[in-house]
C-alpha positions as CSV (number, residue, x, y, z in Angstrom):
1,X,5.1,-9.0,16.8
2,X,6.8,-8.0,20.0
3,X,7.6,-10.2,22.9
4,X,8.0,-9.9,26.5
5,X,10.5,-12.2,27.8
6,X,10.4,-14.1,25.3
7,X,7.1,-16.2,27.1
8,X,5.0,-13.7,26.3
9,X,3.9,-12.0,22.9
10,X,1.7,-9.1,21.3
11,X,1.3,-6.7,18.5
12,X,2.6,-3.2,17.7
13,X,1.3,-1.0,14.6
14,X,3.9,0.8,12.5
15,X,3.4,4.0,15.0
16,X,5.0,1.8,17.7
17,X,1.4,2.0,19.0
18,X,0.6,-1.3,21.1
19,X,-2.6,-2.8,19.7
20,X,-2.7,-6.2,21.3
21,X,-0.7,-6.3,24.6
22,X,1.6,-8.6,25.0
23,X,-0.1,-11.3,27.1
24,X,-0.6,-14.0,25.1
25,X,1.5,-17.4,24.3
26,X,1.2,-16.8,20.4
27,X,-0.5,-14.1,18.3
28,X,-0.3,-13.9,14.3
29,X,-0.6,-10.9,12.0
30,X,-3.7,-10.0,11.0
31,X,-5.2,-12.6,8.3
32,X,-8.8,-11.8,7.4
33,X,-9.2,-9.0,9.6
34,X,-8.9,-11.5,12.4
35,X,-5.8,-12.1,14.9
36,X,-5.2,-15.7,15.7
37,X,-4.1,-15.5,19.7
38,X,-3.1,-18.3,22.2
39,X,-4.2,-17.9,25.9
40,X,-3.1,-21.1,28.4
41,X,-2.9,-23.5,25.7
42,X,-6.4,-22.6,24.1
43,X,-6.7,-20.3,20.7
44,X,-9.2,-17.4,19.8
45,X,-9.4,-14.6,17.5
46,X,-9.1,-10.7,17.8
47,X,-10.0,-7.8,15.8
48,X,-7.7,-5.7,13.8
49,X,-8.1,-2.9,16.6
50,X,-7.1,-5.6,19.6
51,X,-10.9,-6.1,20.8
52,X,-11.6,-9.5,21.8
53,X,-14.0,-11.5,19.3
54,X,-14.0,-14.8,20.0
55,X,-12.6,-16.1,23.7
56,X,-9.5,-18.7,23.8
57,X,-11.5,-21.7,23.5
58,X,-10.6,-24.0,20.4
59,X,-7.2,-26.6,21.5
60,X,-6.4,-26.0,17.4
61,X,-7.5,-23.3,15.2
62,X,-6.1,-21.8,11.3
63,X,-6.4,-18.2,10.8
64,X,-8.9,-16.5,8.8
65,X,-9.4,-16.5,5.4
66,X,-11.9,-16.1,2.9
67,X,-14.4,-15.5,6.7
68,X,-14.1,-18.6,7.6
69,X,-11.3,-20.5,10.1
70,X,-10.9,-24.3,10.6
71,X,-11.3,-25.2,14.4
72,X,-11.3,-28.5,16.6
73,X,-14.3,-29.3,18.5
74,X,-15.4,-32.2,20.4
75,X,-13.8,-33.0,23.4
76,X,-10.1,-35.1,24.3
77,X,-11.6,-38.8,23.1
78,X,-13.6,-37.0,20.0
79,X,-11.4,-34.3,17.5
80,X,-13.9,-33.0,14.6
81,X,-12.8,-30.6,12.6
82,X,-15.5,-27.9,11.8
83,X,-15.3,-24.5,9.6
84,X,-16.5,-21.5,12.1
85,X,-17.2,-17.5,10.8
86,X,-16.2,-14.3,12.5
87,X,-19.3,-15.1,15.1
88,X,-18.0,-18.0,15.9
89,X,-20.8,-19.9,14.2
90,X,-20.3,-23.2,13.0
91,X,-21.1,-22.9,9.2
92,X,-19.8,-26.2,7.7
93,X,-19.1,-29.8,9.6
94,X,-18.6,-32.7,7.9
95,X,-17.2,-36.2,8.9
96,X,-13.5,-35.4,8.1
97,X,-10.4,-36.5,9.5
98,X,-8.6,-33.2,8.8
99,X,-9.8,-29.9,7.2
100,X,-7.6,-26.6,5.8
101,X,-8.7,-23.2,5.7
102,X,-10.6,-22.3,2.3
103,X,-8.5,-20.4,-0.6
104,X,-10.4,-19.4,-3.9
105,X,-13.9,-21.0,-2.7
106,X,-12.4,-24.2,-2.4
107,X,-10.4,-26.2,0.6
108,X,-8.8,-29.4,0.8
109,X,-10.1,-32.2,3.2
110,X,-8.6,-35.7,4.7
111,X,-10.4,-38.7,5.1
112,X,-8.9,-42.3,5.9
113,X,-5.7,-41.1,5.1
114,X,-7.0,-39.2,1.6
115,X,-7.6,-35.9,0.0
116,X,-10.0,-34.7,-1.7
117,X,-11.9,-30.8,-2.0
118,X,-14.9,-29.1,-0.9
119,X,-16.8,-25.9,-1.8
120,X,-18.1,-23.4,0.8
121,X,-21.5,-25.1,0.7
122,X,-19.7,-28.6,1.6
123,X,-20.4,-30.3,-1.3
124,X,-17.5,-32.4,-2.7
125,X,-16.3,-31.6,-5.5
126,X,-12.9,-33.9,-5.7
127,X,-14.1,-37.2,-3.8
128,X,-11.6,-38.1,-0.7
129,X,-10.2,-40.9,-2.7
130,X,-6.7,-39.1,-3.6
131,X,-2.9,-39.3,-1.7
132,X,-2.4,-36.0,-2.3
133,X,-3.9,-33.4,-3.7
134,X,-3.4,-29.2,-3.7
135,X,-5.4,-26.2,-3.3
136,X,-7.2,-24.6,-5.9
137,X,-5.1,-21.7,-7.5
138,X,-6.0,-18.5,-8.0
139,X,-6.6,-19.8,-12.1
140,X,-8.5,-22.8,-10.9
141,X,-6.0,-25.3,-11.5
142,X,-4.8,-28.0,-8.5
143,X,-2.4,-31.4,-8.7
144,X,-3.6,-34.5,-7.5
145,X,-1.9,-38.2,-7.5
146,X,-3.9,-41.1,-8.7
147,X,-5.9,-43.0,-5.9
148,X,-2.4,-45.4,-5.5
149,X,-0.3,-41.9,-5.3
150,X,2.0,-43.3,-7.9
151,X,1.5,-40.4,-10.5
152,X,0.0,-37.3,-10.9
153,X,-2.4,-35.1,-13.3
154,X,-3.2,-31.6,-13.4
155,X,-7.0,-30.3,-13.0
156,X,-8.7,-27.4,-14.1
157,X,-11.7,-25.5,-12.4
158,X,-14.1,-27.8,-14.2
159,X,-12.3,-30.7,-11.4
160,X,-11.3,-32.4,-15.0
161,X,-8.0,-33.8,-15.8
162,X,-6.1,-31.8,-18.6
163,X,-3.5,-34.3,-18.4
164,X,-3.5,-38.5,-17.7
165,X,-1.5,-39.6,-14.3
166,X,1.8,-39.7,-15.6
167,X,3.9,-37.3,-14.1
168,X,6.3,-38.3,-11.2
169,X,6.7,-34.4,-9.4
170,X,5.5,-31.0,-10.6
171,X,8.0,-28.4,-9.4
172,X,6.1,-25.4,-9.7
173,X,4.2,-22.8,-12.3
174,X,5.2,-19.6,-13.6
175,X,4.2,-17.7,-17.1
176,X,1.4,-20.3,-17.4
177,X,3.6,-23.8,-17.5
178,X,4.2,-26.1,-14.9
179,X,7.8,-27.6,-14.7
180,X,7.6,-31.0,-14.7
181,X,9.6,-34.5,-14.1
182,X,9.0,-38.2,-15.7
183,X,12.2,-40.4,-14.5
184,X,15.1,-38.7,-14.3
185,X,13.7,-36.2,-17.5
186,X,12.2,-32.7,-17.1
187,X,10.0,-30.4,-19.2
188,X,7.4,-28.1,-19.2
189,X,3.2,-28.7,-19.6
190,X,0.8,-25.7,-20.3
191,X,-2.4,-25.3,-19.0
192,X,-4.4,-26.9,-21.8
193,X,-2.5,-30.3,-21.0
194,X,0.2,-29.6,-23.4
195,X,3.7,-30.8,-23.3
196,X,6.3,-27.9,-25.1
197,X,10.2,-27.5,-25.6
198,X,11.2,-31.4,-25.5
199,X,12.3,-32.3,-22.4
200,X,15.4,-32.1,-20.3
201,X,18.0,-33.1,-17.8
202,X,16.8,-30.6,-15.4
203,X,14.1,-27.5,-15.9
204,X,13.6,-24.6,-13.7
205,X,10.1,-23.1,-13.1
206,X,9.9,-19.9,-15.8
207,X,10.2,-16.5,-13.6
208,X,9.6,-13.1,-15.9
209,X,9.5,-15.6,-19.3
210,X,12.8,-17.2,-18.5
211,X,13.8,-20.6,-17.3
212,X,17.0,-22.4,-16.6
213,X,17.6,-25.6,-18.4
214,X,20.1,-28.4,-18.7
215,X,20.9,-30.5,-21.8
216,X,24.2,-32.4,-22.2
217,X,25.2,-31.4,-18.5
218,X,25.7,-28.1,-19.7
219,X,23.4,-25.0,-18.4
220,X,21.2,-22.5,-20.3
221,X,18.3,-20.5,-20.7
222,X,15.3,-20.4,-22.6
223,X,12.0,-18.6,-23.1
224,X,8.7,-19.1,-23.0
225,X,8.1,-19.6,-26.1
226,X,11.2,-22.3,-26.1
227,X,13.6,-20.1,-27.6
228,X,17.2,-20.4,-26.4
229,X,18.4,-16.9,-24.6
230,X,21.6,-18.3,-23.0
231,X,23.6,-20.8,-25.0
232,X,24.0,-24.3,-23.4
233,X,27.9,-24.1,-22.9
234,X,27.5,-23.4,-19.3
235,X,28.0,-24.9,-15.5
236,X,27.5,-24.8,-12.2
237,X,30.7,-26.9,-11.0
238,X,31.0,-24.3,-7.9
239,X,27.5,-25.4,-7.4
240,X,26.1,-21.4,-6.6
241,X,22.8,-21.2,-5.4
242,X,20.0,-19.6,-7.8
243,X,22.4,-19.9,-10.6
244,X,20.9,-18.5,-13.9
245,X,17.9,-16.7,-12.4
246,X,17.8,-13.2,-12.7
247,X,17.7,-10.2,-9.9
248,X,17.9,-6.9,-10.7
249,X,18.1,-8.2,-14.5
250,X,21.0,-10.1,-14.1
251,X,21.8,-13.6,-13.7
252,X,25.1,-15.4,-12.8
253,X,26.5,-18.0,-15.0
254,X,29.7,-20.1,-14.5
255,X,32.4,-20.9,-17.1
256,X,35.8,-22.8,-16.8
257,X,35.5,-22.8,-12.4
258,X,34.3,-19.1,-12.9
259,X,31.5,-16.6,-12.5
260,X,30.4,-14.2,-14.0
261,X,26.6,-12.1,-14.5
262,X,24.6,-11.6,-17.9
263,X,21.1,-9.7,-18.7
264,X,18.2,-10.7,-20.0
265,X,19.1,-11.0,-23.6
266,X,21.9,-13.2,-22.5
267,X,24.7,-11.0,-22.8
268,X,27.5,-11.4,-20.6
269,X,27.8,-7.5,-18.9
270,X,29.7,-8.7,-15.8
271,X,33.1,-10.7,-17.0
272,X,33.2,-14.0,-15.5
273,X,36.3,-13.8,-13.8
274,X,35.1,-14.4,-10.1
275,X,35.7,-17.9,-7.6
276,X,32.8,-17.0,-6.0
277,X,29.5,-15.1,-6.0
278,X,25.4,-14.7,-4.6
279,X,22.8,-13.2,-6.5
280,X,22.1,-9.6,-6.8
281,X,19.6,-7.5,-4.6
282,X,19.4,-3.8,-3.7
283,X,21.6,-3.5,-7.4
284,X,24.6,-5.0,-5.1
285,X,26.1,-8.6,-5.3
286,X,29.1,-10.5,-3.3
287,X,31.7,-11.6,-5.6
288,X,34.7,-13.7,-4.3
289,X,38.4,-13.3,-6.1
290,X,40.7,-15.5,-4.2
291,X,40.1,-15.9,-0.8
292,X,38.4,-12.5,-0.2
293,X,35.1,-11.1,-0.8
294,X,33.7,-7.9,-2.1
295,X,30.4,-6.0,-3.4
296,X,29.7,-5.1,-6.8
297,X,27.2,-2.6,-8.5
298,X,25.1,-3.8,-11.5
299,X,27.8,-2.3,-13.9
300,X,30.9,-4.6,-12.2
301,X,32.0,-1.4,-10.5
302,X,33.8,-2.3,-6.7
303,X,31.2,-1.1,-3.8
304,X,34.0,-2.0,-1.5
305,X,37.3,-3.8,-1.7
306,X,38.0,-7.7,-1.6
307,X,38.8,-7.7,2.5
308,X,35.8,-9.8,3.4
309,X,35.9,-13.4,4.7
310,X,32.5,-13.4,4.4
311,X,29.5,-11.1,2.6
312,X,26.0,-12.4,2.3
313,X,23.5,-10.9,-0.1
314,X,21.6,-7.2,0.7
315,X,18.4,-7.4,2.3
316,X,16.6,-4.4,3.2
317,X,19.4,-2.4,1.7
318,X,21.6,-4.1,4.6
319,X,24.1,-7.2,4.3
320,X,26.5,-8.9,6.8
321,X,30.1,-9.2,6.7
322,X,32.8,-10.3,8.7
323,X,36.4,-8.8,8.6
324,X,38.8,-10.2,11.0
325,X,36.2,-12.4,12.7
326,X,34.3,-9.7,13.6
327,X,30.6,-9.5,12.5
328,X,29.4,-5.9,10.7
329,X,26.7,-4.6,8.8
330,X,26.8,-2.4,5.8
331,X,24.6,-0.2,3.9
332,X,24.5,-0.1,0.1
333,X,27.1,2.4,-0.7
334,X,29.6,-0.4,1.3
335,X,29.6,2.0,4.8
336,X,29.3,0.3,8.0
337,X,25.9,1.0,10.2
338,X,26.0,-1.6,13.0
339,X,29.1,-2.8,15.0
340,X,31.5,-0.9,13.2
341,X,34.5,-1.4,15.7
342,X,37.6,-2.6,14.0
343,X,35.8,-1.9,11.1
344,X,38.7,-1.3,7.9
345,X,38.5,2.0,6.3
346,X,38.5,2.6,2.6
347,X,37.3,5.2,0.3
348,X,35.5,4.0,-2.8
């Protein structure tokens, strides 16, 4: 997305080739093979190549997906929300408050204030009798809260409970469990409805097999099959975000007020011996030693010396770092690349 003064916006290929000018108040990326754009307040949709399809004409409009886009119609006193296909065809309408864009065959629709889901056809297959309700996954599983949206059960493509209303929030899924919290307990439910591993005093969602948990206010990790990886003789006093989740296969961990990194098989390979630290990315993380930062490579060797105030993690094999109050940028080998004046010099 380009802009021109900042009023103004369009879209450039990787070439530096301008495919949609920019004219327009809003444009997304392609979604569906379709660009969403906004011309004097009203929205359309473009082509891939930039060739008008459908004419700025809807006061609300999703992007494509799965061919079809959610639009308003009706005029100011009358909103109806109505599904629409690439020639702007009206393909479902139904008598609902709010609609979303379909994902995997299935979208989510509002009515009096409740959820429920339709096919492509329209037919409802979760009635509009729910508080709150989410998407189909790719696996055919959704959440949805009880008709008094006090608890919540999982469904699976069947729209069938696998579990009763009884959980209070479901964090997330990863290696086929949700994370899940009753009270001020966590713990983990797979996707036949059954509860594994005991629960907790807090549960992470697993990522690559692994999960951070807390028992006795102490941190650890276990596996997916409930096996513990990382003793529970941990903390996170410093309170470090994404502790215990691993990048680059390592994770940080904190003991006695100080950090340090293990792998996957729980082995400390970085000493923890740090007052500070992020995560790694690009195989390069900040660690802090006093009042100074530096990098470090996956092995604990320096990348650059502890002379930074400040060092945020690598993105895009680049990172930020101020010296002196003055804002640089540094590639991976710990050389400057942008606004190097009054940058220090050191040879590592």
């Amino acid at each position: 997305i380009v802009y021109n003064d900042y009023y103004q916006c369009g879209l450039i290929n990787r070439h530096g080739e301008e495919v949609v000018p920019p004219v327009y108040e809003e444009v997304t990326y392609p979604s569906d093979g379709m660009i969403r754009v906004t011309k004097n307040g009203l929205m359309g949709f473009l082509n891939e190549s930039g060739a008008m399809v459908i004419e700025p004409q809807y006061r609300a409009a999703s992007t494509f997906f799965e061919d079809y886009a959610v639009v308003t119609a009706g005029d100011s006193n009358f909103v109806e929300y109505v599904y629409i296909n690439k020639q702007n065809q009206i393909v479902l309408r139904n008598d609902y408050q709010y609609a979303y864009p379909f994902f995997n065959g299935y979208a989510v629709v509002k009515k009096y204030d409740r959820f429920g889901i339709i096919d492509k056809s329209g037919r409802e297959m979760l009635p509009t009798i729910h508080e709150l309700v989410t998407g189909v996954s790719e696996d055919g599983f959704f959440i949805a809260s009880d008709p008094h949206g006090e608890k919540l059960a999982i469904f699976n493509h069947k729209f069938k409970p696998i579990t009763p209303y009884k959980y209070d929030d479901i964090l997330g899924f990863g290696d086929n469990y949700w994370t899940y919290r009753i009270g001020d307990r966590y713990g983990y439910v797979n996707t036949k409805g059954k509860e594994h591993f005991g629960t907790f005093e807090y549960a992470a969602v697993f990522k690559e097999e692994l999960a951070m948990v807390v028992k006795d206010s102490l941190y650890g990790i276990i596996d997916n099959h409930g096996r513990t990886v990382l003793p529970f003789e941990y903390e996170n006093n410093l309170q470090c975000a994404y502790p215990y989740q691993f990048n680059d296969g390592l994770a940080m961990v904190e003991k006695n007020n100080k950090i340090g990194f293990i792998n996957e098989a729980g082995e400390i390979v970085i000493p923890i011996q740090y007052d500070g630290a992020f995560s790694f990315h690009d195989g390069r993380a900040p660690v802090k030693r006093g009042g100074a930062w530096a990098y470090i490579d996956t092995e604990g060797n320096l990348i650059t010396p502890f002379i930074f105030t400040h060092a945020s993690p690598f993105e895009y094999g680049r990172a930020e770092v101020v010296y002196e109050t003055s804002v640089h940028k540094i590639n991976t080998q710990g050389k400057c690349v942008k606004a190097c004046n009054n940058f220090p010099k050191y040879n590592f």
